[in-house]
PyMOL Python script that loads the backbone (N, CA, C, O; Angstrom):
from pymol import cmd

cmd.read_pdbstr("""\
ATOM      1  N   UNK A   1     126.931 115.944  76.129  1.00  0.00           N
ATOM      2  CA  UNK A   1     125.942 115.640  75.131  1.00  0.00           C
ATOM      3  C   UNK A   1     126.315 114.301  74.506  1.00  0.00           C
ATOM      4  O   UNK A   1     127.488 113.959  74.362  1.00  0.00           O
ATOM      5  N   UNK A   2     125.086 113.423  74.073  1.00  0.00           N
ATOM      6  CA  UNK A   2     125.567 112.218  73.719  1.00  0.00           C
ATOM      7  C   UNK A   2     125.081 112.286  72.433  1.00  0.00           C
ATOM      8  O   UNK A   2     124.191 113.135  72.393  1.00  0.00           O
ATOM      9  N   UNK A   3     125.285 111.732  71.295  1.00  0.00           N
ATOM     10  CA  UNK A   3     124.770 111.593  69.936  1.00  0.00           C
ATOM     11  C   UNK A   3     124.602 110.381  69.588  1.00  0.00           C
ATOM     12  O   UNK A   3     125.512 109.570  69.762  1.00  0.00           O
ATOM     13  N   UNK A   4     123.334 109.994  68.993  1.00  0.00           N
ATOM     14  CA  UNK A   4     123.046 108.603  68.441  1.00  0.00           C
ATOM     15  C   UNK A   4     122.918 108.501  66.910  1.00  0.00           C
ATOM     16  O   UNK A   4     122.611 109.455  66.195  1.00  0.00           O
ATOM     17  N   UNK A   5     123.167 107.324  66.495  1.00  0.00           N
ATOM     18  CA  UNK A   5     123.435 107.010  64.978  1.00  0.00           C
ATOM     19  C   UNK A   5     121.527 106.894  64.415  1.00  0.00           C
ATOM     20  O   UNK A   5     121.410 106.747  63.198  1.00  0.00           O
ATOM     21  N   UNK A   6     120.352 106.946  65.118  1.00  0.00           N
ATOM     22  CA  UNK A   6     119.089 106.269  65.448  1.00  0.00           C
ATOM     23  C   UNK A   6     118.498 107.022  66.016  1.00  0.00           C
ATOM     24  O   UNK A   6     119.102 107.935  66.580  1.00  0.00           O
ATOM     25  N   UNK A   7     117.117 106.931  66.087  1.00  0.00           N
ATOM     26  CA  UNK A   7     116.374 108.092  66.518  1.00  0.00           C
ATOM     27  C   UNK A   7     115.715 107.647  67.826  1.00  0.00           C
ATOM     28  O   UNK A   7     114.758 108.244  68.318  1.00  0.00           O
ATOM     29  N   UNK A   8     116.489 106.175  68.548  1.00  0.00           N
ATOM     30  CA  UNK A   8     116.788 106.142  70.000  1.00  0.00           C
ATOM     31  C   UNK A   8     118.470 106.398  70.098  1.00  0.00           C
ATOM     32  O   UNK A   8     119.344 106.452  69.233  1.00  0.00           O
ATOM     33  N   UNK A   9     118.496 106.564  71.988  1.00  0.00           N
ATOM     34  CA  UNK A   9     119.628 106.732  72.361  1.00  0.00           C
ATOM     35  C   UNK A   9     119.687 105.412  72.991  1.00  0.00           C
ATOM     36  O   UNK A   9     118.780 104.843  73.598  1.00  0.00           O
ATOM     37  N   UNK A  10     121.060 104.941  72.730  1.00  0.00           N
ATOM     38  CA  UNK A  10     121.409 103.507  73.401  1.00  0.00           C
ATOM     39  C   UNK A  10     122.418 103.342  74.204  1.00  0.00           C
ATOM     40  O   UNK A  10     123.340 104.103  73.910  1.00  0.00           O
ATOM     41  N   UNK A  11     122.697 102.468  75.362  1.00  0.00           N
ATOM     42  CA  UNK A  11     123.658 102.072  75.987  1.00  0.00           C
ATOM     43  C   UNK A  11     124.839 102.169  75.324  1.00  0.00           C
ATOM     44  O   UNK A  11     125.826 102.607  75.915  1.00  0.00           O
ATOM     45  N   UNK A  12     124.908 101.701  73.758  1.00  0.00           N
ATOM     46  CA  UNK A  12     126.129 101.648  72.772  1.00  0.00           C
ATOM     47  C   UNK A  12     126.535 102.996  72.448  1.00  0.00           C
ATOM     48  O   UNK A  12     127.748 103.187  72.365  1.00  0.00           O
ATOM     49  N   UNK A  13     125.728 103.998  72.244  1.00  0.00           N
ATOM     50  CA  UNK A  13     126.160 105.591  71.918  1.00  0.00           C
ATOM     51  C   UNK A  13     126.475 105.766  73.281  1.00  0.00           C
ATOM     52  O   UNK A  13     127.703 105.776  73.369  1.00  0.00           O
ATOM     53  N   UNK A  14     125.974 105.901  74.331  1.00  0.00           N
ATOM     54  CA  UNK A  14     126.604 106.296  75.644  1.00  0.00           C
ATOM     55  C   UNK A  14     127.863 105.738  75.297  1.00  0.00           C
ATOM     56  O   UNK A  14     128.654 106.325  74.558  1.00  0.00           O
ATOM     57  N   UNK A  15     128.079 104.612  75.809  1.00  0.00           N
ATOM     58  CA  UNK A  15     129.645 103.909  75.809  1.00  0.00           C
ATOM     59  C   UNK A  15     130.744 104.429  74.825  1.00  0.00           C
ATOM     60  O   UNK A  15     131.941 104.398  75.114  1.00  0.00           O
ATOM     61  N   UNK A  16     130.100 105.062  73.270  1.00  0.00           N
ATOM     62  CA  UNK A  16     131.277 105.391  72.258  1.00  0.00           C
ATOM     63  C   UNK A  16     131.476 106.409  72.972  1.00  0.00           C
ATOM     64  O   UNK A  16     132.679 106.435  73.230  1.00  0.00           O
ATOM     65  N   UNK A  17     130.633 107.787  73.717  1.00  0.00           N
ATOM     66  CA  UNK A  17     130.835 108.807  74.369  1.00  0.00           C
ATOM     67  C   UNK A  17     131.770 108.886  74.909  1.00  0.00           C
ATOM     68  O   UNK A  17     132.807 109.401  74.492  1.00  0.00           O
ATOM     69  N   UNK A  18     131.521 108.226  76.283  1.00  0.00           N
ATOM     70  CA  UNK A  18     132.321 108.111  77.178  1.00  0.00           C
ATOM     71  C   UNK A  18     133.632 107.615  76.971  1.00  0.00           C
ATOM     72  O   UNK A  18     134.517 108.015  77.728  1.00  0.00           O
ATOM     73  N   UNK A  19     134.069 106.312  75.513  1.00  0.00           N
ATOM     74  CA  UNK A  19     135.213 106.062  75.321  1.00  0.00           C
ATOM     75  C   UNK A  19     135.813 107.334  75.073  1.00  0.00           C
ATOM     76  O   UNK A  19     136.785 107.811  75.658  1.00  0.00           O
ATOM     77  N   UNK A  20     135.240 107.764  74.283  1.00  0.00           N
ATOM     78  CA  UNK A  20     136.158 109.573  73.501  1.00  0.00           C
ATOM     79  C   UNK A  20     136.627 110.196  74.781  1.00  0.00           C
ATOM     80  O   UNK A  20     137.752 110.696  74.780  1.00  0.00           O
ATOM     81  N   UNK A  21     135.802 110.234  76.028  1.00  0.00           N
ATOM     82  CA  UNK A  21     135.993 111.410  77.087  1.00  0.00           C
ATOM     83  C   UNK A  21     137.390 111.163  77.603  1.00  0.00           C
ATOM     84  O   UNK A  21     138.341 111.937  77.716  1.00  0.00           O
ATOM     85  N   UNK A  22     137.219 109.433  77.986  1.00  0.00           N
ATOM     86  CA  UNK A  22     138.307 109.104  78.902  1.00  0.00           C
ATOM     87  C   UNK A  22     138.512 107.590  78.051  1.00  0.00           C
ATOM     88  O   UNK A  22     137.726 106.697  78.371  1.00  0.00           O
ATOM     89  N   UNK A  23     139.452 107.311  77.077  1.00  0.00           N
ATOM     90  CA  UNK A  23     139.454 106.193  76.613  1.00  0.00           C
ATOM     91  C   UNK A  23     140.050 104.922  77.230  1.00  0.00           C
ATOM     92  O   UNK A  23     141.241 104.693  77.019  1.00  0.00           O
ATOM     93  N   UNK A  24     139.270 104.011  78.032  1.00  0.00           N
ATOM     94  CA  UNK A  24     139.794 102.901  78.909  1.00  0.00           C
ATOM     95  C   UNK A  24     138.920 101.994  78.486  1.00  0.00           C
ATOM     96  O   UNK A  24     137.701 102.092  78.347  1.00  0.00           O
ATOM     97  N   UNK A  25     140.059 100.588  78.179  1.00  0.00           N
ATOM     98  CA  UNK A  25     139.054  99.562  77.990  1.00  0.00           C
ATOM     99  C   UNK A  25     138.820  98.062  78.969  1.00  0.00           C
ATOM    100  O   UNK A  25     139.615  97.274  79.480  1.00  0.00           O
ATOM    101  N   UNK A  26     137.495  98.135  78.928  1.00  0.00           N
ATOM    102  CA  UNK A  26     136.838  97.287  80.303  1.00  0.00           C
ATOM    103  C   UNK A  26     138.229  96.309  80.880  1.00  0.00           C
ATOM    104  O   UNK A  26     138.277  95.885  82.034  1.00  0.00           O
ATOM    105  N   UNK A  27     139.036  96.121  80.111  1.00  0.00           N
ATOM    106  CA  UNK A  27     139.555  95.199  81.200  1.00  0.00           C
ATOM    107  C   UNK A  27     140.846  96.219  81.613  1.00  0.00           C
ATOM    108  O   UNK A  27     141.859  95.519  81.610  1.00  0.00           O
ATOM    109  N   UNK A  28     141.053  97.099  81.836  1.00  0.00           N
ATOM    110  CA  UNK A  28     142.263  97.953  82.450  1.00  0.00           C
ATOM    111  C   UNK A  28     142.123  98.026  83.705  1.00  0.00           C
ATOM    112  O   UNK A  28     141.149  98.101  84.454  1.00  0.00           O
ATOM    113  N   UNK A  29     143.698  97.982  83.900  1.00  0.00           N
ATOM    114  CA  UNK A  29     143.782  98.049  85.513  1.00  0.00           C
ATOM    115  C   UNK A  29     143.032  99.257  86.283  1.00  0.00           C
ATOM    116  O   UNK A  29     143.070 100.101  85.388  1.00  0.00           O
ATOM    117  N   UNK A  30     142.580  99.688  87.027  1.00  0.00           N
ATOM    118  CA  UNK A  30     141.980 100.694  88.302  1.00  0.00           C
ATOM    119  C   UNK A  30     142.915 101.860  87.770  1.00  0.00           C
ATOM    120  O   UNK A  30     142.374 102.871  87.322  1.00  0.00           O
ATOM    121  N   UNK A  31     144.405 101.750  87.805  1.00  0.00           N
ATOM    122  CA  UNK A  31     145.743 103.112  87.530  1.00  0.00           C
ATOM    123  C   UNK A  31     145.314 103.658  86.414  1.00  0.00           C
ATOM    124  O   UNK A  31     145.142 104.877  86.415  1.00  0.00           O
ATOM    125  N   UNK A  32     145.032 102.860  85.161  1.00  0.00           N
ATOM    126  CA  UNK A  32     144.690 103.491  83.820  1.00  0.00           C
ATOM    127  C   UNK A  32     143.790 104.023  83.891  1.00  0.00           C
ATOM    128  O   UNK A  32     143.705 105.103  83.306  1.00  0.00           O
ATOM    129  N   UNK A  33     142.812 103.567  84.560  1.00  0.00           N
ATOM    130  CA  UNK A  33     141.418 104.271  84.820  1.00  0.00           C
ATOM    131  C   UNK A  33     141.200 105.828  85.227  1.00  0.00           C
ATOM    132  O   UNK A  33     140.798 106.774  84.549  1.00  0.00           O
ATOM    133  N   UNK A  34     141.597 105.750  86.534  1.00  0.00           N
ATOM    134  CA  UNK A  34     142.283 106.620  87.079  1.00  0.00           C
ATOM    135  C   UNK A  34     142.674 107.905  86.524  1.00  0.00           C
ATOM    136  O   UNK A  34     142.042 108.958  86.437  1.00  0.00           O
ATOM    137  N   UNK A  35     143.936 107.570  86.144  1.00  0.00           N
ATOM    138  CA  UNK A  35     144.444 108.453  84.897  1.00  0.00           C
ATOM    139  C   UNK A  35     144.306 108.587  84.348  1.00  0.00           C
ATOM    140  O   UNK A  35     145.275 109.111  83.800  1.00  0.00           O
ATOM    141  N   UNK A  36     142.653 108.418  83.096  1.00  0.00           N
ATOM    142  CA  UNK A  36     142.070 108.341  82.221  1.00  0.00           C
ATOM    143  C   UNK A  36     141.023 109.534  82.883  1.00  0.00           C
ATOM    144  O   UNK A  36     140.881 110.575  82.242  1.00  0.00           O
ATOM    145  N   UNK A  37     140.199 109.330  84.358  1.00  0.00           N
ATOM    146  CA  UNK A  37     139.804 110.419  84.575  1.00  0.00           C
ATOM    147  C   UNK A  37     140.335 111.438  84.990  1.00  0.00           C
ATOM    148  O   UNK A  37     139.884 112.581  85.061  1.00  0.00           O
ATOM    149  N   UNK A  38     141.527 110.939  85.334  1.00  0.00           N
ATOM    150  CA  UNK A  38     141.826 112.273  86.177  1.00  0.00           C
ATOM    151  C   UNK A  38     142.691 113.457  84.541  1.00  0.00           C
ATOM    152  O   UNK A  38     142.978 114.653  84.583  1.00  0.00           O
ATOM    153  N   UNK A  39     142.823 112.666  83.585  1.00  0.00           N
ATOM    154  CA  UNK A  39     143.005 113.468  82.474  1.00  0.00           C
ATOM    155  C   UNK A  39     142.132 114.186  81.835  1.00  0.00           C
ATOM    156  O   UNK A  39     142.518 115.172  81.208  1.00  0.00           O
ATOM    157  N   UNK A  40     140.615 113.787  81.876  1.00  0.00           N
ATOM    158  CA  UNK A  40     139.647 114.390  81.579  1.00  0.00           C
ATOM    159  C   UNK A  40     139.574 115.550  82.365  1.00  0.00           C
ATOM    160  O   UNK A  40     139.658 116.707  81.954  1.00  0.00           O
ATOM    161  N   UNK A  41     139.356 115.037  83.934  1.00  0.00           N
ATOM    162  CA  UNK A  41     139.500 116.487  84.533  1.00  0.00           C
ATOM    163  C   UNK A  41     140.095 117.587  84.991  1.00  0.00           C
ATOM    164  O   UNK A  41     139.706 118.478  85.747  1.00  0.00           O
ATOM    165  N   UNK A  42     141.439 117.334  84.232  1.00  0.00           N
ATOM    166  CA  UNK A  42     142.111 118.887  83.906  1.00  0.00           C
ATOM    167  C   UNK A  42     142.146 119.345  82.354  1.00  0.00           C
ATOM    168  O   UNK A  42     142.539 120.457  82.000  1.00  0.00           O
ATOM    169  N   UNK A  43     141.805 118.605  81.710  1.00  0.00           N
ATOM    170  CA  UNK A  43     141.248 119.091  80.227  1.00  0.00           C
ATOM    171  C   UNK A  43     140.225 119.928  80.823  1.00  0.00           C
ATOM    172  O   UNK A  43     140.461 121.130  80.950  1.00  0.00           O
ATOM    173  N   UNK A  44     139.509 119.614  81.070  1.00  0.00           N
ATOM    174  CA  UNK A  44     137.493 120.294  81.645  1.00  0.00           C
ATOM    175  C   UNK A  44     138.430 121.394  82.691  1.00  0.00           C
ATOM    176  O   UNK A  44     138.275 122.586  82.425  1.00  0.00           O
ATOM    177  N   UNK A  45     139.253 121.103  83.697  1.00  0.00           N
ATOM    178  CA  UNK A  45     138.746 122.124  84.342  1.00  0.00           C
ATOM    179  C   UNK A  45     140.139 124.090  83.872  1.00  0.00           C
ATOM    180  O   UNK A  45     140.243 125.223  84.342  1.00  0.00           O
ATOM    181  N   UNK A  46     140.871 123.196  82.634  1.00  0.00           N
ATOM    182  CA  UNK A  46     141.984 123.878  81.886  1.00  0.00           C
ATOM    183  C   UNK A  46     140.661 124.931  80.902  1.00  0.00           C
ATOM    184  O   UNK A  46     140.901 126.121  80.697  1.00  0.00           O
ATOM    185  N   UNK A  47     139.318 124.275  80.383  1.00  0.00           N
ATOM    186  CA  UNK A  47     138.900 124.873  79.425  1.00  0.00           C
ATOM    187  C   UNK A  47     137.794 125.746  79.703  1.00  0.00           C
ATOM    188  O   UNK A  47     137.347 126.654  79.002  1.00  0.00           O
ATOM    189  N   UNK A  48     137.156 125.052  81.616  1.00  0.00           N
ATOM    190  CA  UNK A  48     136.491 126.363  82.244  1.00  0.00           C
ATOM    191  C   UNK A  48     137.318 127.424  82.658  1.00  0.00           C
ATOM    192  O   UNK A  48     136.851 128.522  82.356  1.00  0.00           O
ATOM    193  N   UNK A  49     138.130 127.446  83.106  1.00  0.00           N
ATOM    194  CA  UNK A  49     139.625 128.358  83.524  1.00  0.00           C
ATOM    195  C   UNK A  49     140.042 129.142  82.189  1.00  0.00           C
ATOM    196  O   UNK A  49     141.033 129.868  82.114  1.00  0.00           O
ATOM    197  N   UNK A  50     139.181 128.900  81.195  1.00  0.00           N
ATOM    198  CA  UNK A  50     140.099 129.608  79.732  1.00  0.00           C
ATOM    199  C   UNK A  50     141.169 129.451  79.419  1.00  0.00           C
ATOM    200  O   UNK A  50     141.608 130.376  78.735  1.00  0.00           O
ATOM    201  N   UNK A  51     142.135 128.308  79.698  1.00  0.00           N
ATOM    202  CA  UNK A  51     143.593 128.255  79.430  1.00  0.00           C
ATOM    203  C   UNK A  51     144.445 128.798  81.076  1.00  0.00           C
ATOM    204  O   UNK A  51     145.524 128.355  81.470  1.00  0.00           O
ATOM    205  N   UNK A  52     143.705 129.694  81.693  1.00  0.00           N
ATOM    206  CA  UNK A  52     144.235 130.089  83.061  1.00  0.00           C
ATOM    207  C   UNK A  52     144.465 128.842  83.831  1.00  0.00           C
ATOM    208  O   UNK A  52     143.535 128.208  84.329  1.00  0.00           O
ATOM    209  N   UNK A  53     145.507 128.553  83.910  1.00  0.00           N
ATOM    210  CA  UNK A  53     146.212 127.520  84.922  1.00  0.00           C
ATOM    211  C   UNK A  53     146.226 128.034  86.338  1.00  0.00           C
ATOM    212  O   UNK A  53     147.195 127.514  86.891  1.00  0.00           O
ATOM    213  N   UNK A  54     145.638 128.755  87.097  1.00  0.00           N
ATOM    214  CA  UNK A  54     145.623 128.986  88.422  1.00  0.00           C
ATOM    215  C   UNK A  54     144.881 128.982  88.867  1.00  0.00           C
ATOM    216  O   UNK A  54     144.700 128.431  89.953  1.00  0.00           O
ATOM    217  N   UNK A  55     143.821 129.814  88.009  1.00  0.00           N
ATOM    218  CA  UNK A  55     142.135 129.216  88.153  1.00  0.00           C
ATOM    219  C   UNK A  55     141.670 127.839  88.084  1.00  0.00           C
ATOM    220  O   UNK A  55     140.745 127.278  88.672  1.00  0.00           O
ATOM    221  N   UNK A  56     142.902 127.229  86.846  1.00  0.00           N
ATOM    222  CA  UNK A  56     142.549 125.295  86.646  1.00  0.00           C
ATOM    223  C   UNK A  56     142.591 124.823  87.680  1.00  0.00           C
ATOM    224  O   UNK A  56     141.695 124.118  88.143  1.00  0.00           O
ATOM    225  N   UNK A  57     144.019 125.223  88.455  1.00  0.00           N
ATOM    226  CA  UNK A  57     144.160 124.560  89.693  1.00  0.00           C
ATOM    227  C   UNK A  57     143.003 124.535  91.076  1.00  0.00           C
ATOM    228  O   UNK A  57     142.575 123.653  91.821  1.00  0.00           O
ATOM    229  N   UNK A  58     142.844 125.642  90.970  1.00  0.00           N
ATOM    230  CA  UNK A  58     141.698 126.049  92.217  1.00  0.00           C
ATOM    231  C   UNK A  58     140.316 125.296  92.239  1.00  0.00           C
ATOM    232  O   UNK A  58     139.711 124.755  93.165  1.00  0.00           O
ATOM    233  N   UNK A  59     139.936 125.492  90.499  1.00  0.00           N
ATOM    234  CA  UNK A  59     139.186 124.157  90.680  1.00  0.00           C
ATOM    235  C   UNK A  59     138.931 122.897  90.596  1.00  0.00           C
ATOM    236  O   UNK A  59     137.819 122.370  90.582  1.00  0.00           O
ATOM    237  N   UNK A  60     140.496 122.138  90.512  1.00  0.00           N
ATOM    238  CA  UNK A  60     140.526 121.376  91.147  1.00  0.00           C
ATOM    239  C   UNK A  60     140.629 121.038  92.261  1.00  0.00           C
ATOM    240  O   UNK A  60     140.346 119.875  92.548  1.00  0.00           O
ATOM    241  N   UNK A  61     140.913 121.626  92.905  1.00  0.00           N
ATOM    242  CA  UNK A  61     141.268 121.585  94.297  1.00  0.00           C
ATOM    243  C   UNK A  61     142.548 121.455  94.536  1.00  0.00           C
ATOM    244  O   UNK A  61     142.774 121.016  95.664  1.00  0.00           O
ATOM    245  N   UNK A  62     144.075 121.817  93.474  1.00  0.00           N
ATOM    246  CA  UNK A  62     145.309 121.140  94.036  1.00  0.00           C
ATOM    247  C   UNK A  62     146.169 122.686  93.827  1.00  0.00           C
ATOM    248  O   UNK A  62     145.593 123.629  93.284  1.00  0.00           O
ATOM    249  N   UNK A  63     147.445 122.789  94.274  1.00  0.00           N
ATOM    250  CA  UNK A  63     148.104 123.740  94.090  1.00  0.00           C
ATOM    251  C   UNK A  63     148.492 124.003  92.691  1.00  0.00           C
ATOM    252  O   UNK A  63     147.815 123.325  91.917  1.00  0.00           O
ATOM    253  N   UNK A  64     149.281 124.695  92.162  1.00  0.00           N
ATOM    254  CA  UNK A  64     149.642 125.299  91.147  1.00  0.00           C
ATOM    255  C   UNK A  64     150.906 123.935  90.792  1.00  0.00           C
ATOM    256  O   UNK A  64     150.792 122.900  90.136  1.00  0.00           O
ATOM    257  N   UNK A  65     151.596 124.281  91.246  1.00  0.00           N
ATOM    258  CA  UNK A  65     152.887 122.878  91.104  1.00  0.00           C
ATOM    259  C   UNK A  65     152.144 121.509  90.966  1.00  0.00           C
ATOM    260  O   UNK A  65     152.685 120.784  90.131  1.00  0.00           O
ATOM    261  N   UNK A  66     151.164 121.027  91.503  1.00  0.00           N
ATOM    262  CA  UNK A  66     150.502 119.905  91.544  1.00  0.00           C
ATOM    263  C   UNK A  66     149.722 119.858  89.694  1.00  0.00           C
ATOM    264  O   UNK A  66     149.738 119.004  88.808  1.00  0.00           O
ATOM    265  N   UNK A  67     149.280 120.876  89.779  1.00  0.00           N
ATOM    266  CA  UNK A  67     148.839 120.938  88.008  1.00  0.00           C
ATOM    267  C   UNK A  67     149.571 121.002  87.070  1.00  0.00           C
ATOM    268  O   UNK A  67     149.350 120.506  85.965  1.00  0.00           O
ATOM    269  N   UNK A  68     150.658 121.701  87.444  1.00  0.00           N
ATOM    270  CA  UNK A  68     151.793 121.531  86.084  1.00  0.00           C
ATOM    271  C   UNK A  68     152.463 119.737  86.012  1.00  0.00           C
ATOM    272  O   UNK A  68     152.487 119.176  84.917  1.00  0.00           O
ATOM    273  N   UNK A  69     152.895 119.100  87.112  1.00  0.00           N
ATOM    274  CA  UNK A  69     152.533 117.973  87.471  1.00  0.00           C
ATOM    275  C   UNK A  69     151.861 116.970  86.255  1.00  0.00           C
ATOM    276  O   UNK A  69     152.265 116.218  85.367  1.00  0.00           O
ATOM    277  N   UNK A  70     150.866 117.351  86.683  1.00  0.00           N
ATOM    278  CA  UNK A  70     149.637 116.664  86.216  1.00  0.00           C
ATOM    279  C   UNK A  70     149.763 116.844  84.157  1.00  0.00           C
ATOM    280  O   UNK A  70     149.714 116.101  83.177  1.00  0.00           O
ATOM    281  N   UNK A  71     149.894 117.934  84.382  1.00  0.00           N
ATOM    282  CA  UNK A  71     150.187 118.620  82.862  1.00  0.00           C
ATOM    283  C   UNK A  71     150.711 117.886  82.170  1.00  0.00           C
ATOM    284  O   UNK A  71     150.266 117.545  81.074  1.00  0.00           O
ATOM    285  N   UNK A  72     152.208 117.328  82.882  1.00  0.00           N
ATOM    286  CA  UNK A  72     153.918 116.901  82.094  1.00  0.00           C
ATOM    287  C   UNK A  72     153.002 115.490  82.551  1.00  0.00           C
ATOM    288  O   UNK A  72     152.432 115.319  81.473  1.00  0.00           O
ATOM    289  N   UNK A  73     152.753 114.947  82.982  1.00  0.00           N
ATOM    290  CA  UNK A  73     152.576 113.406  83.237  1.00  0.00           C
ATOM    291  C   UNK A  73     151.045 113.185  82.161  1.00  0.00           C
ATOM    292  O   UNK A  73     150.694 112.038  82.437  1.00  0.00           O
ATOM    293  N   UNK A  74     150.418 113.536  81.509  1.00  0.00           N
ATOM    294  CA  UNK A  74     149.629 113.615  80.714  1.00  0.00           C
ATOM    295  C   UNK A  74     150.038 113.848  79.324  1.00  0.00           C
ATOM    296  O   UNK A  74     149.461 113.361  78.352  1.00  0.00           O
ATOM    297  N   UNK A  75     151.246 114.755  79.270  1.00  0.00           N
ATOM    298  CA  UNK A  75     151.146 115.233  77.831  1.00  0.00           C
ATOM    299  C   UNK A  75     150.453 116.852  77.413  1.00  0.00           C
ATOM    300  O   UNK A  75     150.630 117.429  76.341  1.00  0.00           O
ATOM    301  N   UNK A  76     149.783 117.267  78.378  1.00  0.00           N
ATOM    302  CA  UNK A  76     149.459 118.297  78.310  1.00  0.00           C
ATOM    303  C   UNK A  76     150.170 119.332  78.422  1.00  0.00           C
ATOM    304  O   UNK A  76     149.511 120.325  78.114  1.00  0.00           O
ATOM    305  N   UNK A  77     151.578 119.653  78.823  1.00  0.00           N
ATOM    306  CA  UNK A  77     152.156 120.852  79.266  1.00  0.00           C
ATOM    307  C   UNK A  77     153.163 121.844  78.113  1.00  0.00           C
ATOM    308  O   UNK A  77     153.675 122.898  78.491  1.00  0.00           O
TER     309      UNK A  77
END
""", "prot")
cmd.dss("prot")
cmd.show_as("cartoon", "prot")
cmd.util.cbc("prot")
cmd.orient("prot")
């Protein structure tokens, strides 16, 4: 969901959005990027899973060790 300050929606409310989701700014390398989404998507797929980390994993597609991984290299674990 996006929220606007205006009773249009603008390119500028998209963009504050998306900073919150995954915060990278236009000039970062591809790695930050990266790891900016790929942090979003074990937040998202930690909070469809209910906190279940095995289910997180599955839908991501990676093993169980690969998510805890992911966890400690994020800050999440």
């Amino acid at each position: 969901m996006v929220l606007s300050d205006g009773p249009v929606l603008t390119a500028r409310d998209v963009g504050r959005e998306l900073e919150q989701l995954a915060p990278v700014t236009h000039d970062a390398p591809l790695d930050e990027a990266r790891k900016g989404a790929e942090r979003v998507a074990v937040v998202d797929a930690l909070a469809r899973a209910q906190g279940n980390r095995t289910r997180a994993a599955r839908l991501l597609g990676v093993s169980r060790r690969t998510l805890y991984n992911k966890l400690a290299e994020h800050g999440l674990d």
